[in-house]
N, C-alpha and C positions, 0 to 999 in steps of 0.2 A: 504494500500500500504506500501511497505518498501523501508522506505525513507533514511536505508543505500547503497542500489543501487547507482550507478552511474546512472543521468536523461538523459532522455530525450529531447530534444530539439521539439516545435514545432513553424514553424514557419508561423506567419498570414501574410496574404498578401490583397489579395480582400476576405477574406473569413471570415468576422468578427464577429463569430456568435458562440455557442454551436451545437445548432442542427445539423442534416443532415449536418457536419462537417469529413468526412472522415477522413483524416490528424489526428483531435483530437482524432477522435475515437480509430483509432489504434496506435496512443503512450499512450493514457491511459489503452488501454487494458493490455499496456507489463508489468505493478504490476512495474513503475519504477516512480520515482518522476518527477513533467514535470516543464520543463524549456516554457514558454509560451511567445514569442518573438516578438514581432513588430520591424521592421530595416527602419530609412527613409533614405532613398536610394538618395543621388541626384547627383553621383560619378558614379557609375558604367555607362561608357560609354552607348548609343541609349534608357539609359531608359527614357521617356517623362516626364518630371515635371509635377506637376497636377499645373491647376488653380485656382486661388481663392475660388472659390466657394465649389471647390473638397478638398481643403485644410481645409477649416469652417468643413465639413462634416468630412474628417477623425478624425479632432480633438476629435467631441465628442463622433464619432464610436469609435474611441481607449477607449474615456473614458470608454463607455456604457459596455467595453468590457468585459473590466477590473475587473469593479464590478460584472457581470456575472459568471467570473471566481473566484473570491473572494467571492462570495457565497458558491462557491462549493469547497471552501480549497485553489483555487491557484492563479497565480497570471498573470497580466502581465508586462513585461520589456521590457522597451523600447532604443533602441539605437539607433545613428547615426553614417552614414557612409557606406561606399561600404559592400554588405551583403557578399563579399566572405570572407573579411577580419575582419568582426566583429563574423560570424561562424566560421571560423579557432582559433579565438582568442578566443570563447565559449566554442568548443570543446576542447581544448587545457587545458583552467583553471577549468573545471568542471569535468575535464572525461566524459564528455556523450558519451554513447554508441551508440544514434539512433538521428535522424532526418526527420521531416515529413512534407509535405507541400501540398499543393493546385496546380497543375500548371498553367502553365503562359501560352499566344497563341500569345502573339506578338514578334517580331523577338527579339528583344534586353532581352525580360523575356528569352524566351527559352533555345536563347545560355548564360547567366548568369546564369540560374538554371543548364545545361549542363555539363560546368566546372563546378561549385561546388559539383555536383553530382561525375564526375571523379575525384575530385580533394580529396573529401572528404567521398568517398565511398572507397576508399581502405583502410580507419580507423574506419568505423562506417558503421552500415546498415544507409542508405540512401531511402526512399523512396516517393513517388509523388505520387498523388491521383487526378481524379475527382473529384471536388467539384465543380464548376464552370458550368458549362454545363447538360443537357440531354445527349449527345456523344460526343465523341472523335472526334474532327475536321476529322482527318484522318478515321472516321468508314463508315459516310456517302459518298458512292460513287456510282458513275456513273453505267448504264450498261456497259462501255466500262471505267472501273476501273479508273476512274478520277473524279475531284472535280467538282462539280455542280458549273453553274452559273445562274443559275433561282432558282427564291423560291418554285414555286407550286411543281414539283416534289423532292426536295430537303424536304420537309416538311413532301410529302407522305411519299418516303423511310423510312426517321425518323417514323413515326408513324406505318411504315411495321416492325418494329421494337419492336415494344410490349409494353405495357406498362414501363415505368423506374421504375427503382430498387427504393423500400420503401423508404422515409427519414430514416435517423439514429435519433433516438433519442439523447438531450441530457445528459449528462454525470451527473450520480447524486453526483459522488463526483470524486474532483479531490486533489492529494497532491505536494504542490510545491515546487521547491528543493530551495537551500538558493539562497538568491537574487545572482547574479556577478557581478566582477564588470564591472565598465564601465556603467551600465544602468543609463539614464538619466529623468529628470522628461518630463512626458508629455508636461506642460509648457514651457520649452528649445526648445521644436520645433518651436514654435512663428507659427502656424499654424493658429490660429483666429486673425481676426483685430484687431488693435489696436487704431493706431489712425491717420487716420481716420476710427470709426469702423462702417463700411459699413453694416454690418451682421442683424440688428434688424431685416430686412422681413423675413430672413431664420429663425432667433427663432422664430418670428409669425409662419411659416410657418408649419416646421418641427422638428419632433423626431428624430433624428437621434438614431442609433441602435438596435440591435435584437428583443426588446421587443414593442417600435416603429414601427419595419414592421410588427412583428404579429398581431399587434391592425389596421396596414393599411391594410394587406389582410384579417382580420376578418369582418371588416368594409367594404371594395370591395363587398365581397363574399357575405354579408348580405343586400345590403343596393344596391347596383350600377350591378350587375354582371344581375340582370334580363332586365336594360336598355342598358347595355352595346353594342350589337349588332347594336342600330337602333340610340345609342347618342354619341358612341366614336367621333364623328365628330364633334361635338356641343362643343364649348368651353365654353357657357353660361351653359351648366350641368354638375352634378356633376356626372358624365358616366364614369371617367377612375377610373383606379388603382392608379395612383399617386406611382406606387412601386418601380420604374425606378429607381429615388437612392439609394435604401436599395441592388434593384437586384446587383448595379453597386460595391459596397461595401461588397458583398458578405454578409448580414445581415440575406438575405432570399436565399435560394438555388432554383433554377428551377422545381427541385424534388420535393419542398416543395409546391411551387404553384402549379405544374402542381397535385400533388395526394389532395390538398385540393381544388381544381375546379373538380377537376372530383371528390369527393366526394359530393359537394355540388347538381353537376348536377344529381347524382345519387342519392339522397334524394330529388329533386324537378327536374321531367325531365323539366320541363317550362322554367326549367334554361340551357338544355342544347344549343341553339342556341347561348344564349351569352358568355357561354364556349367553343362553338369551335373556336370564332371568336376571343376569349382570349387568347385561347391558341396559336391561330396560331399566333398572337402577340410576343408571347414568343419562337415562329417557327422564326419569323425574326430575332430577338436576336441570337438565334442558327445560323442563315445563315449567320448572320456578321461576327461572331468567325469562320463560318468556310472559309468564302473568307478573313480575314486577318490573319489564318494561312496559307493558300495558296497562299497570294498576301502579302508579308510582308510590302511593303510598300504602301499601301493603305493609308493611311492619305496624302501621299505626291505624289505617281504616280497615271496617269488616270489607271481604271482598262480598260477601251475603249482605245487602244493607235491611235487609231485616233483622238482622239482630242489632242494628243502629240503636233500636228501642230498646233492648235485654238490658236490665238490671242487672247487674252485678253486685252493688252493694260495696260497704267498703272492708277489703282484707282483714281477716283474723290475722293479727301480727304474730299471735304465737303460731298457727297452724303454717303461718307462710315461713316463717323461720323453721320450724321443725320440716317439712320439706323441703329447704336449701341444705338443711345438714344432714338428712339422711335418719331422720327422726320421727317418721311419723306413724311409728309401729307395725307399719308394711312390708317385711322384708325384700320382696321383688324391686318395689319405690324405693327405700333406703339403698338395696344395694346399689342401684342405678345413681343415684345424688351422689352419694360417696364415690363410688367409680371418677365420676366427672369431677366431684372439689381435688380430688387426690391426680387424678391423669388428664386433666383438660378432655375427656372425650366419656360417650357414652353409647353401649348396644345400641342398634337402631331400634329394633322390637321393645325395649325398655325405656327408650325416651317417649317412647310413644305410651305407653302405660304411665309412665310418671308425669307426662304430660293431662293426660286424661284425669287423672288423679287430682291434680292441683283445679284443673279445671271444672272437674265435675264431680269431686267429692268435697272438695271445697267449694267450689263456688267461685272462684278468683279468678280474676279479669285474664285472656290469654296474653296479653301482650307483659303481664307481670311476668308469667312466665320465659317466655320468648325476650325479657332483655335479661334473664337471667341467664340464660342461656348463651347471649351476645355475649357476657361478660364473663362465663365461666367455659367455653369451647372453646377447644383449638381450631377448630373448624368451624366458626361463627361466619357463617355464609348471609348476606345481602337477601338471599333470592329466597333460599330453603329453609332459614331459618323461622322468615314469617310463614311461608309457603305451608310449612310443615306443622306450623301450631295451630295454623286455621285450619288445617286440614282436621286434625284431632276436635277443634272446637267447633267444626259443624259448620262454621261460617267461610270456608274456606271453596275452592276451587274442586269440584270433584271429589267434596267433603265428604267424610264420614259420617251419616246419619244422628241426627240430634241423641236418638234412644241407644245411640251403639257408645257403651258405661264398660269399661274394661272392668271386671272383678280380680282385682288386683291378686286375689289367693289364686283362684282358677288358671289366672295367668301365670303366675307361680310354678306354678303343679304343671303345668302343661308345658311349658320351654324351659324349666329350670328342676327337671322331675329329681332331682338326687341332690338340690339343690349346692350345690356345688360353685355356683354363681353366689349366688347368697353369703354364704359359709366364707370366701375369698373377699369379699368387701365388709362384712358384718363379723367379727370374730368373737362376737357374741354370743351366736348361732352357730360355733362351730362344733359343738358338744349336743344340739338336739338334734331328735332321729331325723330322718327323710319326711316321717308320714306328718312331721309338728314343723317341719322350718321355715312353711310359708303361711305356718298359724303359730304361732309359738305360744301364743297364751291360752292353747287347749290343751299344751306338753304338760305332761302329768307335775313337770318339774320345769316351770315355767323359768326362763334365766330370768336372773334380779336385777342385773343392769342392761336391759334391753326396754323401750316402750311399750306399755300397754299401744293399743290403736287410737289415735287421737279422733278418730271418727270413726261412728259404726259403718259398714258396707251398705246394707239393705237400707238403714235409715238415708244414708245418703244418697243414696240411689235412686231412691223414689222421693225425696226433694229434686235432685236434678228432673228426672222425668216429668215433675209438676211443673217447673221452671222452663224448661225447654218446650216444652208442650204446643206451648202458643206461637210457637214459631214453625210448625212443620205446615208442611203445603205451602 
């Protein structure tokens, strides 16, 4: 490359990877030096703060990033501050000619990346890429030219669609133009704990970045993707992907998963029943991004606006606390909470019970749940996070019928039958039989320091069913 050019600019966002990285691809192609930018942003008006947990995880994604890049000659810089005014200021002292990026699906990304783009495309080529997705929110449409709101044909479409376009390969070398100023050290963000440093289960837990997710979908694909179909339910096996943070942080592209399962299934058809059930996994992810480019305010309006009107009432503070910590005498619920405060992550099938739980045997508003959620996942997703709580709450997209009340024992007994799940986050429970661990207070020798149930089942049950009543049809 000719690193007398004026650079390039490119700037990472959720896409923090080499590979199947569009955006990198073509500012390295333009033979100019790259300016490789990370911006943390907590100024620019509607954009969301991440939480905790999401903050642990960008930390050492930016690091992981960095070195990635620094293998192959370049670099990355990092800066703080509103990105319109830290790009006008890049542009400005560097001369870069270009600028390239990932886009954005949520209201407050779009119109930020919008302006910038008008603002700063009448001095520079400006351009935006897919990285993010299988399609363009706006591709996938109705027969009657509108946005879906059910998954099952919303998924066909998408797969009437053809295979996606190849991963891009990564870049075998890249040259980076002289640092600028203003970049600050990764450190300066104060993005990991300190003190109190709450984080040790996340470093048990997880790799964060590129090299990271390729070793967890090598490992999926090899090892879980031929149980996956008949165990994703089962929180006691080792049945999922675990990919959900790498996906959320752009580490791993959709493209990339979806051509290395369908590779897999096509060298072992045995494995294609737990690739389609995989992939259409990765169908719902697509269908979130596309109901919160259509619904901009999904994390905060019902996508149902009939439940506009639903009471909620205001939170029982002890019930809401005793459900943040893993305390609300439900073993299945508990183990699921705990899981999450100790590892930043949670079973799917169990978020979805603990979900329900807060919503419908309390009674408390979804979106309490749902920024609880933002602020204790490592995978706190934009799209799926809201997507996924209204779904559970009835008011959602392809929702789950008002009267469908998970009974949190039954759920128990049925994906967590030796409880084993339980027993691993609750060590409370780890001395009662199988047939009392997802009732513990029927065990002849009930444990002493474990919760009675903070709500009865049936009584609560048939309050929600009263309460919800008036909103079916």
């Amino acid at each position: 490359m000719n690193i007398a050019k004026p650079p390039a600019i490119v700037w990472f966002r959720e896409d923090l990877r080499l590979a199947d990285n569009p955006a990198l691809h073509a500012a390295a192609a333009g033979d100019r030096p790259l300016l490789c930018v990370y911006i943390f942003d907590e100024t620019t008006p509607g954009l969301r703060a991440r939480g905790g947990a999401s903050r642990w995880w960008l930390h050492h994604s930016l690091a992981a990033l960095d070195s990635g890049l620094r293998k192959r000659g370049g670099r990355l810089d990092v800066f703080c501050g509103a990105a319109a005014d830290v790009l006008d200021r890049l542009v400005r002292e560097t001369g870069a000619q270009a600028l390239a990026w990932t886009r954005r699906y949520d209201a407050a990304g779009v119109a930020a990346d919008t302006a910038i783009k008008a603002a700063l495309g009448q001095r520079i080529r400006v351009e935006s890429f897919n990285g993010k997705l299988l399609a363009e929110p706006w591709e996938i449409r109705t027969k009657s030219n509108g946005p879906f709101r059910v998954f099952t044909p919303f998924w066909r479409a998408q797969l009437a669609r053809g295979e996606p376009v190849a991963p891009l390969p990564a870049p075998r070398a890249l040259a980076a133009a002289a640092i600028p100023p203003g970049a600050v050290p990764l450190e300066s963000l104060r993005l990991s704990p300190a003190a109190p440093d709450w984080a040790g289960g996340l470093r048990v837990a997880w790799t964060p970045g590129e090299a990271g997710a390729v070793r967890g979908l090598t490992a999926f694909l090899d090892k879980a993707l031929a149980r996956y179909a008949d165990g994703r339910d089962r929180p006691d096996a080792e049945a999922v992907s675990r990919l959900s943070p790498h996906l959320a942080f752009g580490e791993l592209s959709p493209r990339q998963i979806f051509a290395a399962t369908r590779h897999a299934a096509a060298a072992d058809p045995s494995l294609q029943r737990g690739a389609d059930k995989f992939l259409s996994e990765i169908g719902w992810r697509e269908f979130s991004y596309h109901l919160l480019f259509h619904n901009p305010d999904l994390a905060r309006e019902n996508f149902d606006r009939r439940f506009d009107g639903f009471e909620w009432g205001a939170p029982n503070p002890a019930h809401l606390e005793a459900w943040k910590r893993g305390r609300t005498g439900y073993p299945i619920v508990d183990a699921g909470m705990r899981e999450l405060w100790a590892s930043g992550f949670m079973h799917n099938r169990v978020r979805m019970i603990a979900a329900s739980f807060l919503i419908k045997h309390l009674m408390i508003d979804w979106r309490t749940g749902e920024r609880w959620f933002w602020d204790t996942l490592c995978d706190a997703d934009p799209a799926s996070n809201p997507a996924s709580w209204q779904w559970v709450a009835g008011c959602g997209a392809d929702a789950a019928p008002y009267f469908r009340i998970f009974n949190p024992i039954l759920q128990g007994e049925k994906f967590d039958p030796d409880g084993a799940y339980v027993r691993r986050w609750i060590p409370e429970l780890r001395d009662v039989p199988a047939k009392f661990v997802h009732k513990p207070w029927l065990a002849p020798h009930p444990p002493r320091n474990y919760p009675a149930p903070i709500v009865d089942h049936v009584v609560s049950r048939a309050r929600a069913l009263a309460a919800f009543a008036g909103l079916k049809g």
